[in-house]
N, C-alpha and C positions, 0 to 999 in steps of 0.2 A: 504493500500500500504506500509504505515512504518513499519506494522508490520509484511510483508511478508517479506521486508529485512533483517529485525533484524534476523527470523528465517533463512535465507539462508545464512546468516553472519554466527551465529553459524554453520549451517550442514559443512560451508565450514569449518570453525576451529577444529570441530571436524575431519571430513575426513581427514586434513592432520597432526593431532596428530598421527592418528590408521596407517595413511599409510608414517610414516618415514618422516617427513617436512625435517630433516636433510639428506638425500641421495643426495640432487645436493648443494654438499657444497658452502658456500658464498666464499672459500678461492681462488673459481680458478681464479677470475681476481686479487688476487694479488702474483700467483703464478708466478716466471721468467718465459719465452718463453726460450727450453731445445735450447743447443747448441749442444748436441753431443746425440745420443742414447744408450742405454745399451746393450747388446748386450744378446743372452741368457746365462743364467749360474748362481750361487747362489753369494747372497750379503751379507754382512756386514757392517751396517752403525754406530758408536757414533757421538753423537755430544752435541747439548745444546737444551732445549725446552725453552726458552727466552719468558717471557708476558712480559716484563719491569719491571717488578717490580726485588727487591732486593735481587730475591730467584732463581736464573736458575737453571732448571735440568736439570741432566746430562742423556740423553736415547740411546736407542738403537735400530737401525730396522732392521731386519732381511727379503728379500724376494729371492724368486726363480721367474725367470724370463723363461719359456719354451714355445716357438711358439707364442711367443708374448701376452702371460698369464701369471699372476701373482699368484704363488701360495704358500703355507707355509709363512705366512705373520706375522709379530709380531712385535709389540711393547712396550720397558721396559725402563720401569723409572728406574735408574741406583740405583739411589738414596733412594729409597722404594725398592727397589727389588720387582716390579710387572709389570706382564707381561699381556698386552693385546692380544690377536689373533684378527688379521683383514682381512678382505678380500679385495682383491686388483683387481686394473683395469687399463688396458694405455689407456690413451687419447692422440693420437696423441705420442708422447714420452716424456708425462710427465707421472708421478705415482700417482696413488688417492687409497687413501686408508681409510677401513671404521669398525671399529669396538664399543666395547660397554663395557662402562665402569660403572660396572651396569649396570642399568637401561637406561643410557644416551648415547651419540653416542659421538663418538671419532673420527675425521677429519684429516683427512691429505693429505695437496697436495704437490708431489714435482717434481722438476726437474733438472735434472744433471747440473752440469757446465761446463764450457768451458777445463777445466784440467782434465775433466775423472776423478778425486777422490772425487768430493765431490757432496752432494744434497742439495739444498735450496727451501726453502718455510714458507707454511704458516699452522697450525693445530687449531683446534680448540674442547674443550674440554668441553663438554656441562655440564657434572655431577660436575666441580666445576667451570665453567661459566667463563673460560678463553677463549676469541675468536680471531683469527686471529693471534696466536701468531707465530714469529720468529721460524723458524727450517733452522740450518746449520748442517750437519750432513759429517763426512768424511769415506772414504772408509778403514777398518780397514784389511781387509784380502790379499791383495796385494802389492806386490811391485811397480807395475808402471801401469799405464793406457794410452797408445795413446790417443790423442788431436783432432784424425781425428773424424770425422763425425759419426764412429760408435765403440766404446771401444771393442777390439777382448780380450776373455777371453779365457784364454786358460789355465786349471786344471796342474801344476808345481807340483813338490816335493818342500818338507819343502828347505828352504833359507838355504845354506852353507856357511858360513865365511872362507874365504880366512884368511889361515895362515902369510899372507904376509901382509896383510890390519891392520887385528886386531889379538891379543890375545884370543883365548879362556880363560873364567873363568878369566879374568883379570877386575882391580878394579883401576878406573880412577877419576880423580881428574882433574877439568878445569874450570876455569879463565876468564872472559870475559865480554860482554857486550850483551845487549837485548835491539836494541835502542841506547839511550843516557844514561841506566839502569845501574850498575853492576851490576854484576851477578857469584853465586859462585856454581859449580855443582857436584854432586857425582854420577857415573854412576858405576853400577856393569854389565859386560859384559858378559852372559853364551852361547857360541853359537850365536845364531841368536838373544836370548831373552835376553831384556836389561832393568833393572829396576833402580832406584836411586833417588834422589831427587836434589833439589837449592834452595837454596832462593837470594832474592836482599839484596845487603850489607847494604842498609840504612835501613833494616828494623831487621836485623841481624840472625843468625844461628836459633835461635826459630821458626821462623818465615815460615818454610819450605813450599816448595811446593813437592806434588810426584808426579813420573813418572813411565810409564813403556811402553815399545814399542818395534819394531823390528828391528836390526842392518841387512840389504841384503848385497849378495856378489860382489854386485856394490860398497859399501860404503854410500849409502842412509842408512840415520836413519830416524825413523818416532816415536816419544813419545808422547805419552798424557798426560798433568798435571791434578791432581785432588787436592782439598783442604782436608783439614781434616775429613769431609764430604762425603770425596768422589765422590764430582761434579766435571764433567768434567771442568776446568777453561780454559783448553791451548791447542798450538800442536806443535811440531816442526817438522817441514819439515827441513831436510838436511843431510849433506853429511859427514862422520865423518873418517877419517884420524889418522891412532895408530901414535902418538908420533907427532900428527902435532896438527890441528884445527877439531871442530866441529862449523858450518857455514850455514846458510839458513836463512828460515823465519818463523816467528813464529805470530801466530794466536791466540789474547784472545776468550774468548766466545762470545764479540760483534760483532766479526768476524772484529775486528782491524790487522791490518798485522803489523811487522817490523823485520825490520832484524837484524841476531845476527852471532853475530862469540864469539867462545871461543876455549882454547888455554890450553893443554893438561900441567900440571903443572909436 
């Protein structure tokens, strides 16, 4: 009798090595419950792949969302510049996503937030034995997403800047705080596309962080901070005024919020 379980122990361990043990990932019960749905139309997502430890990367997801399939699906480590292809599925209106890093299976679950710009969840990475890790990830191709129940995408030409708003090709200099922080900023403005860097004054000029993001003709800025590295660290959400304030909130890769205003010098 002991020895007929022992053998049915093994058939069963074997059976779900050959048939994919990882396809109903562990992550979905700590994935959030979506508050809003995607609507159809192509995504861009950066964010942070967070296990806790002292090393985030910085990635990137790419999918198409058509008749409520998920198609052209990928995923890149910013940071290595490698790019997984996965294949994708809704449950309900969250996103599960499944691909193979080598040999080993690559997890990801997620779900929109309540602001229409952003996804969170949870990934897990079997080929270097990272599980259940952190994923905030922000919506990088758009200017604004409704809050309502179902995010309307709707295909726009490139962002215009108002002559009246901001300068084209103009090169800003701003003052300020992040927090209880100072904070000192160098922003190059070309168009729509805005690149520059900061750092905090008690840590001084060496100390940089960079940016680069897109100035809309509403006056929303949107930038992402990277370190030396290249990992995504940051975001600023806000709204930036030629000859006034640049103003909103700003998100580390813990996914900590606070708010900041700086003052055009």
């Amino acid at each position: 009798m002991v020895a007929s379980l022992i053998v049915l122990g093994i058939a069963f361990y074997w059976w779900q090595s050959k048939n994919g043990s990882h396809a109903t990932p562990p992550v979905d019960e700590e994935t959030p419950a979506p508050t809003v749905s995607l609507a159809d139309g192509s995504y861009v997502y950066e964010g942070v792949w967070d296990d806790g430890g002292s090393d985030p990367q910085s990635c990137r997801i790419l999918f198409t969302k058509d008749n409520g399939r998920l198609k052209s699906c990928s995923y890149t480590n910013l940071k290595w510049s490698t790019t997984i292809q996965l294949t994708g599925e809704m449950r309900g209106d969250s996103l599960h996503f499944l691909g193979k890093n080598g040999k080993e299976d690559l997890v990801i679950a997620l779900a929109p937030g309540s602001d229409g710009k952003s996804l969170s969840g949870r990934g897990i990475d079997y080929a270097h034995k990272s599980g259940n890790v952190k994923l905030k990830l922000y919506a990088m191709d758009t200017a604004s997403q409704p809050s309502s129940t179902t995010i309307e995408r709707v295909e726009e030409p490139a962002p215009v800047i108002e002559e009246s708003t901001v300068s084209r090709g103009s090169v800003y200099s701003l003052s300020g705080s992040i927090d209880r922080y100072n904070v000192s900023m160098d922003l190059n403005i070309n168009g729509s596309d805005v690149t520059g860097s900061y750092y905090y004054r008690n840590s001084g000029s060496g100390a940089r962080l960079y940016l680069r993001g897109t100035l809309f003709s509403d006056g929303e800025m949107v930038l992402t901070e990277t370190n030396d590295e290249g990992q995504m660290t940051g975001r600023f959400d806000g709204t930036f005024v030629s000859g006034g304030t640049y103003e909103g909130v700003f998100s580390n890769y813990r996914g900590d919020t606070m708010s900041f205003t700086l003052f055009v010098q």
